[in-house]
C-alpha positions as CSV (number, residue, x, y, z in Angstrom):
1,X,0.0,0.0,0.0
2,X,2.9,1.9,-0.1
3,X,4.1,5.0,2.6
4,X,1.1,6.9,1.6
5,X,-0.5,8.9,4.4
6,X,-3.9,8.3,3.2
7,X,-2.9,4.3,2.7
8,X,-2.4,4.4,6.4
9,X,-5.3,5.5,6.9
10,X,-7.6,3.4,4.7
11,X,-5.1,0.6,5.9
12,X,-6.4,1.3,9.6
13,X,-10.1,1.7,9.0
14,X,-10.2,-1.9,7.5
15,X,-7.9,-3.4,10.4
16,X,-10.4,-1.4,13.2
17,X,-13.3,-2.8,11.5
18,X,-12.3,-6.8,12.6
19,X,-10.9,-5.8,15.7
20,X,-6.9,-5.2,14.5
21,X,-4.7,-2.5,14.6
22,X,-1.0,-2.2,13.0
23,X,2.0,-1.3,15.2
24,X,2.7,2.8,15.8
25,X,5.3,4.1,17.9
26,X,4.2,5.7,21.4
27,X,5.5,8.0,24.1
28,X,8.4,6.8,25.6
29,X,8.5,7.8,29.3
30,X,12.1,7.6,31.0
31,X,12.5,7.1,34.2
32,X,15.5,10.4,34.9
33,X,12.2,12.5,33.5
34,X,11.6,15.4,36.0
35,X,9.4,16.8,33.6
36,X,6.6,14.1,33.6
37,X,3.6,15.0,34.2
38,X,0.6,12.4,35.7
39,X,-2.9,12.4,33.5
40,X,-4.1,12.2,37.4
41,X,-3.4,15.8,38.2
42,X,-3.0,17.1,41.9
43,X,-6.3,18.7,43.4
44,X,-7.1,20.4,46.9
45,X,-10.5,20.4,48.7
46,X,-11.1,23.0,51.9
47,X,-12.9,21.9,54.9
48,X,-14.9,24.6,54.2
49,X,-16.3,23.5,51.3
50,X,-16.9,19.9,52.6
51,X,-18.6,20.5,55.3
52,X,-21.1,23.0,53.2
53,X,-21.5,20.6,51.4
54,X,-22.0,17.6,53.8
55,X,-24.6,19.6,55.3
56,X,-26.5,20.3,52.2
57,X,-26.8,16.5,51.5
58,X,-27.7,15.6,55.2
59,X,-30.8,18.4,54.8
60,X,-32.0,16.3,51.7
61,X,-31.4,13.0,53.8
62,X,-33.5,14.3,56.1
63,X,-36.6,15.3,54.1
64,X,-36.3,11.9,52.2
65,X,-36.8,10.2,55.2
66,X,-40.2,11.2,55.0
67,X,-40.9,9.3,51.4
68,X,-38.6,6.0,52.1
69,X,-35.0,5.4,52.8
70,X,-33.1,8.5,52.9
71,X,-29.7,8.4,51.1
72,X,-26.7,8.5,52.6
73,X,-24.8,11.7,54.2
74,X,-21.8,12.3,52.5
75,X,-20.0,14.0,50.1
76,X,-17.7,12.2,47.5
77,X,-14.0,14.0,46.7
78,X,-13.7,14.1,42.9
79,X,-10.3,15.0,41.5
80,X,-11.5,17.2,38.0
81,X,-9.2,15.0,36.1
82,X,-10.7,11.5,36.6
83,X,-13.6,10.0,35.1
84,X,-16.1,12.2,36.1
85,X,-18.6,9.1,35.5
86,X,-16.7,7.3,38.6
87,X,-16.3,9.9,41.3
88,X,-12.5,8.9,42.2
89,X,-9.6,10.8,43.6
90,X,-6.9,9.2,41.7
91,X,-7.1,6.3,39.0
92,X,-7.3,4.0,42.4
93,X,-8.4,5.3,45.1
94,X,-12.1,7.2,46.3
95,X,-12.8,9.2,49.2
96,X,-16.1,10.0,50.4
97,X,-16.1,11.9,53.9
98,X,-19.1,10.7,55.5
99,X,-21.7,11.8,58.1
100,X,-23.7,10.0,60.9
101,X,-26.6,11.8,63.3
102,X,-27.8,10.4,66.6
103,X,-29.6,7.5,66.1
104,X,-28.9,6.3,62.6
105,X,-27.7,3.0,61.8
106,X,-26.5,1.6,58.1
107,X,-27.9,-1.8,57.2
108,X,-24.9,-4.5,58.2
109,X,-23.4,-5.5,54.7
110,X,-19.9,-6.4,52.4
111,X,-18.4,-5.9,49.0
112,X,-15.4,-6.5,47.3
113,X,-13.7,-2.9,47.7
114,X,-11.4,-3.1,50.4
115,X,-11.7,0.4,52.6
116,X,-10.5,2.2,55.7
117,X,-12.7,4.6,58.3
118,X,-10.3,7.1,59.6
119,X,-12.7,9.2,62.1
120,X,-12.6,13.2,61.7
121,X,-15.3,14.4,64.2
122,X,-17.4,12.7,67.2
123,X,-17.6,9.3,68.3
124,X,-19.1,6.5,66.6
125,X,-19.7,2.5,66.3
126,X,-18.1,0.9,63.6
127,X,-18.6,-3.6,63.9
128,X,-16.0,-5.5,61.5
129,X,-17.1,-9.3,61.5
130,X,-18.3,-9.4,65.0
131,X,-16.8,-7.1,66.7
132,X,-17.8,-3.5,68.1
133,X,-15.2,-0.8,67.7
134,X,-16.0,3.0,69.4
135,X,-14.3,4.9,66.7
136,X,-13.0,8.4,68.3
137,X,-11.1,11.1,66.1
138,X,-8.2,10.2,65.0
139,X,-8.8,6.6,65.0
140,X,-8.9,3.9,61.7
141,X,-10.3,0.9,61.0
142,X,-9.6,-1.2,58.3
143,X,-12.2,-3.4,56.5
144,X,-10.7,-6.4,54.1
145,X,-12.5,-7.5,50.8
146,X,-16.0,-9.5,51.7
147,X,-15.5,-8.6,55.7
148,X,-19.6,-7.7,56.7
149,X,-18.8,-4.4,58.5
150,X,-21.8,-1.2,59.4
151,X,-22.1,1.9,60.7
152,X,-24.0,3.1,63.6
153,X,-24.7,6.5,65.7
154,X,-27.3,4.3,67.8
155,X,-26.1,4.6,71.0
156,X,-24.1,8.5,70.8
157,X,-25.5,11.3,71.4
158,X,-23.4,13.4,68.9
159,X,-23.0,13.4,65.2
160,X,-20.2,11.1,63.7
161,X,-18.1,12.1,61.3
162,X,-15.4,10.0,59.4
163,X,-13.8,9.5,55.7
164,X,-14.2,6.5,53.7
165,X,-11.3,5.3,51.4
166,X,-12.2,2.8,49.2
167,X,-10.1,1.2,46.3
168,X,-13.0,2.0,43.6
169,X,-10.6,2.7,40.2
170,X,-9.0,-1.2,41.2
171,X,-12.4,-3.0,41.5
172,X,-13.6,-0.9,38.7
173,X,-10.5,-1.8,36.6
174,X,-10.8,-6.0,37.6
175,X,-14.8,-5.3,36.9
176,X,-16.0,-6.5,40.3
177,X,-18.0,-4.0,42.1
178,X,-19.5,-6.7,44.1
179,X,-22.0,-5.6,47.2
180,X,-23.9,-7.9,49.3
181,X,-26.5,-7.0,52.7
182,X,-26.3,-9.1,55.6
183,X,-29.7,-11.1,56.1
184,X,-30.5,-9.0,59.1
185,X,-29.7,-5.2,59.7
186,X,-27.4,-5.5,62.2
187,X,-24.0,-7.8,63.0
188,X,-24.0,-9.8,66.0
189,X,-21.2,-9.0,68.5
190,X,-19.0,-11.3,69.9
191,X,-18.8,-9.4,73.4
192,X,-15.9,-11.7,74.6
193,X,-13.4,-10.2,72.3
194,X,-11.2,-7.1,72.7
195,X,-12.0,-4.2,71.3
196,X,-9.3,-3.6,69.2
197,X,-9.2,-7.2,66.9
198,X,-11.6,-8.0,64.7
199,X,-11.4,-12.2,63.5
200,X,-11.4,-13.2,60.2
201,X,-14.7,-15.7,59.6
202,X,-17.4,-13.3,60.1
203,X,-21.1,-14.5,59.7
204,X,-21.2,-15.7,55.9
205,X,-17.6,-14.7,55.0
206,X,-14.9,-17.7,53.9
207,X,-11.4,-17.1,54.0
208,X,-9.5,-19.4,52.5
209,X,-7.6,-17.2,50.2
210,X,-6.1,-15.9,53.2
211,X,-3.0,-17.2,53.8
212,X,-2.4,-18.8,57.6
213,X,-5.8,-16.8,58.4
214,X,-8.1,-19.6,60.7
215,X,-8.6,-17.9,63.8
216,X,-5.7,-15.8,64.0
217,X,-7.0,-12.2,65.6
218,X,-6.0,-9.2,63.1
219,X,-5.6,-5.8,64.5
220,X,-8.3,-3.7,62.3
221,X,-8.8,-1.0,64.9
222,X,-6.1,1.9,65.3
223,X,-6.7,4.1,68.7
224,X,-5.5,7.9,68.0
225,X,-3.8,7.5,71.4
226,X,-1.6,4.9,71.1
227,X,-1.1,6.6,67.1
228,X,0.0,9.9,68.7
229,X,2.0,8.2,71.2
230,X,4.1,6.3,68.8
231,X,4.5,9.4,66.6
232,X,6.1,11.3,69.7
233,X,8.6,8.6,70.7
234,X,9.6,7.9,67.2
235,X,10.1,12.2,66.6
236,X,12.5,11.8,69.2
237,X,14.8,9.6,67.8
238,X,14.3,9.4,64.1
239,X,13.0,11.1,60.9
240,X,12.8,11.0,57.3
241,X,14.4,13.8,54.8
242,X,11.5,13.2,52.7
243,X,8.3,12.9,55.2
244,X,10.0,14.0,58.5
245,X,8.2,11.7,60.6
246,X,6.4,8.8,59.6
247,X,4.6,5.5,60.6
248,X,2.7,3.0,58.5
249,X,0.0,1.4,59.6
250,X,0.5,-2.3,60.0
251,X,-0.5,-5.6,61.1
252,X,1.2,-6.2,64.6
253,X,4.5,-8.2,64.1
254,X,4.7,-7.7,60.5
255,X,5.8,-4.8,57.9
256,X,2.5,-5.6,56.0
257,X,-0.9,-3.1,55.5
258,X,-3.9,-4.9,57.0
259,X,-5.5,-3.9,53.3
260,X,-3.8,-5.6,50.2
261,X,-4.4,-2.5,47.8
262,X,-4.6,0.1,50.4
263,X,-1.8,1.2,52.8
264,X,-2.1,3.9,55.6
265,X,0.1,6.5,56.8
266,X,0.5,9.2,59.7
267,X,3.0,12.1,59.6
268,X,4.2,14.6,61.7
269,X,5.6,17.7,60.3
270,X,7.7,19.2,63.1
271,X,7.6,22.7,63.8
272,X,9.9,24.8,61.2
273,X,10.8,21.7,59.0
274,X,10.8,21.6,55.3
275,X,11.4,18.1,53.7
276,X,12.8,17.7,50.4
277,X,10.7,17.2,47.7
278,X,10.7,13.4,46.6
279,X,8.5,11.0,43.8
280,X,6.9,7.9,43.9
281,X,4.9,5.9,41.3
282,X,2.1,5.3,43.6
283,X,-0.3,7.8,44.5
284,X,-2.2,9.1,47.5
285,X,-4.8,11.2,49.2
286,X,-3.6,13.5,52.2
287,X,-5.6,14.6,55.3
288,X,-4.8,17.4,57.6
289,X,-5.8,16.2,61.1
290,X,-3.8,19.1,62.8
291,X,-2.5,22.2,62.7
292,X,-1.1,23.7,59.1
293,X,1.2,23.8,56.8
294,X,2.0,24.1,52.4
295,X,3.0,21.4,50.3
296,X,4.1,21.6,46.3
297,X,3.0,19.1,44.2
298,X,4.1,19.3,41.0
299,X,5.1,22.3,40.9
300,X,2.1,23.6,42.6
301,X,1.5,25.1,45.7
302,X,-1.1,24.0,48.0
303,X,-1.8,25.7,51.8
304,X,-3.5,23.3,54.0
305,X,-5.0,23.4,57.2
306,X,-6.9,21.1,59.9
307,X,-9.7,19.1,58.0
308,X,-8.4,20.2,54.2
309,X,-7.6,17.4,51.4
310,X,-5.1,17.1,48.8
311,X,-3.9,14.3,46.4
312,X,-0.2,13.4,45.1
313,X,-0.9,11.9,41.6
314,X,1.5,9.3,40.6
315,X,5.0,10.0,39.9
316,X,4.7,13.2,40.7
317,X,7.4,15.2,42.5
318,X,6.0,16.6,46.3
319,X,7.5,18.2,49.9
320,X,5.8,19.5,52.3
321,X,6.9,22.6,55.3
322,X,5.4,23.5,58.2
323,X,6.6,27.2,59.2
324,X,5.0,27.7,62.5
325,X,5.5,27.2,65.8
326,X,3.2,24.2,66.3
327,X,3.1,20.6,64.8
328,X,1.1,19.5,61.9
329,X,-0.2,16.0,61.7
330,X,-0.9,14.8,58.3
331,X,-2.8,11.2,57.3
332,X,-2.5,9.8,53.9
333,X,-4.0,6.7,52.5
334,X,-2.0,5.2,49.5
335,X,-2.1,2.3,46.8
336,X,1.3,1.5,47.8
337,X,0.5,-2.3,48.7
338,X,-0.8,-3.4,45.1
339,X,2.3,-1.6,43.5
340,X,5.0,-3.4,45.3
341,X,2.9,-6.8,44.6
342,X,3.2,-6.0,41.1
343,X,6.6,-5.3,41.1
344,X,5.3,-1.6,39.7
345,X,7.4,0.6,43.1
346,X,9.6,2.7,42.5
347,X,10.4,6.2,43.9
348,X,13.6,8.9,43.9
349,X,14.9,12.0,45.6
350,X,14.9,15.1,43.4
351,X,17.8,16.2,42.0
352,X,17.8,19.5,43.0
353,X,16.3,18.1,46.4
354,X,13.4,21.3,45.8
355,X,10.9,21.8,43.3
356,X,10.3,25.6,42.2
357,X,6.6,26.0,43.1
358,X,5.4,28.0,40.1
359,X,2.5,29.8,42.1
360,X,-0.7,28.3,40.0
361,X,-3.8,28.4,42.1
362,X,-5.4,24.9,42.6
363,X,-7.7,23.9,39.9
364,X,-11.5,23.7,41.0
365,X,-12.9,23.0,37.3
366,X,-12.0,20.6,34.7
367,X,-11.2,23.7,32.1
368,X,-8.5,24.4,34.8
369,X,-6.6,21.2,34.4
370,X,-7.2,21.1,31.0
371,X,-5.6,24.2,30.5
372,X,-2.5,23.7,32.5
């Protein structure tokens, strides 16, 4: 057909029309690029704007109750630059910050997603298999694949608030959005047990894919005390150059995330540090839980305070600073765990150990990425 342009095309049409296509060169993205830049972009939400909008949501929850189950109350985070058909943060992870009232219990249920409750604001009950956790700001709780888990504000007499993270873009990928309710509305509760261990083998639930699982208790309940606690001691002997310092969440005895796709983080930012600025091919979604500070990410600059959101897209160079006199406490949830299964981690100081933040505003529309 010759080197024809118009050949190529014609050649194309009558491959895409059974399902072929011929071979074309693409992109090639090297690893010593500084300048790449993620299709994820990075994104900030204010507490402000959440909590608006949290409350708008719970006053239409409330007047549905009158005509039937009223919808949930919460607010999803939606990075402009995903799918805008699948409200997600980053091309794996969702977060949906969530409210409870007095009183008001979700129906005990499962699904494939794997997620993680860290609690924002009040107290409230979270049950993972059988047992009852009292989840108090600051805390997380982790809930595995198919683990029957629910929500409840039964028993408290103020309004819970918490955020979900859920692995939404990796069930969506694999095509298993799976979601099951339990036969009754509530879990029972196996009032022997601690507290802080939930059992894998919960009503309905088989395990064998687990490895060494059985009966074996798994911690899936994080207190904020002994969180705090562990953050102190370790800021007095040790700390990164890239995240000052850090702890992950794990299971106890072991360097592993209770989640398989999802791993958990807490940092504190000491007063007057700046870390240098660092990349990773994961991604992740930050939460201010104290105090203040200013991060760049990619080249942009984002202010932060208690309750505000922000997301490192993939690959994407970051550093945060906190330049007053008090600490800032900052949790992140990131897809860390299913990148190091797949080989896929990787990460690298930056050469100049300091991005130059190139003052941009946050985008708040897709027309602002777009025109970056």
């Amino acid at each position: 057909m010759g080197t024809d342009p118009a050949n190529h095309v014609e050649l194309d049409a009558k491959l895409a029309r059974v399902g072929l296509a011929r071979w074309t060169p693409v992109p090639v993205l090297k690893m010593d690029n500084t300048e790449h830049v993620s299709r994820v972009q990075p994104f900030a939400w204010k507490w402000t704007d959440i909590e608006n909008g949290l409350m708008q949501v719970s006053e239409l929850a409330d007047a549905a109750k009158k005509t039937g189950k009223a919808p949930r109350r919460l607010v999803r985070l939606v990075n402009p630059s995903t799918n805008s058909n699948w409200p997600s943060v980053t091309s794996t992870l969702g977060c949906n910050v969530t409210l409870l009232n007095p009183g008001e219990r979700w129906h005990a249920h499962r699904h494939v997603a794997e997620a993680i409750r860290f609690s924002i604001k009040g107290s409230g009950e979270f049950v993972i298999g059988n047992e009852r956790c009292v989840m108090e700001a600051g805390d997380l709780a982790f809930t595995p694949s198919l683990m029957h888990h629910e929500h409840s504000n039964a028993d408290m007499k103020d309004s819970a608030m918490w955020i979900d993270g859920l692995n939404v873009g990796i069930v969506r990928t694999f095509e298993v959005p799976f979601y099951e309710e339990f036969e009754d509305e509530t879990l029972p509760i196996d009032h022997t047990s601690k507290q802080t261990t939930a059992r894998y083998g919960a009503p309905g639930f088989k395990a064998d894919w687990l490895p060494d699982s059985g009966d074996r208790p798994r911690l899936l309940h994080y207190t904020w005390k002994a969180t705090y606690d562990a953050l102190k001691r370790l800021s007095a002997s040790d700390a990164s150059p890239y995240d000052d310092v850090m702890l992950e969440y794990v299971e106890p005895g072991t360097d592993r995330s209770p989640l398989r796709t999802i791993g958990c983080f807490i940092q504190l930012i000491r007063s007057k540090v700046s870390t240098l600025a660092h990349r990773q091919t994961s991604s992740g979604i930050f939460y201010c839980h104290k105090g203040r500070g200013v991060s760049i990410v990619g080249g942009q600059r984002i202010e932060w305070k208690t309750g505000d959101f922000f997301v490192v897209p993939p690959w994407t160079w970051h550093e945060h600073a906190n330049h007053r006199d008090e600490e800032a406490i900052l949790f992140s949830m990131q897809d860390t765990p299913v990148y190091k299964a797949l080989g896929l981690y990787h990460e690298e100081p930056h050469p100049n150990e300091h991005q130059i933040a190139d003052g941009r505003r946050r985008p708040t529309t897709l027309n602002d990425v777009w025109s970056r």
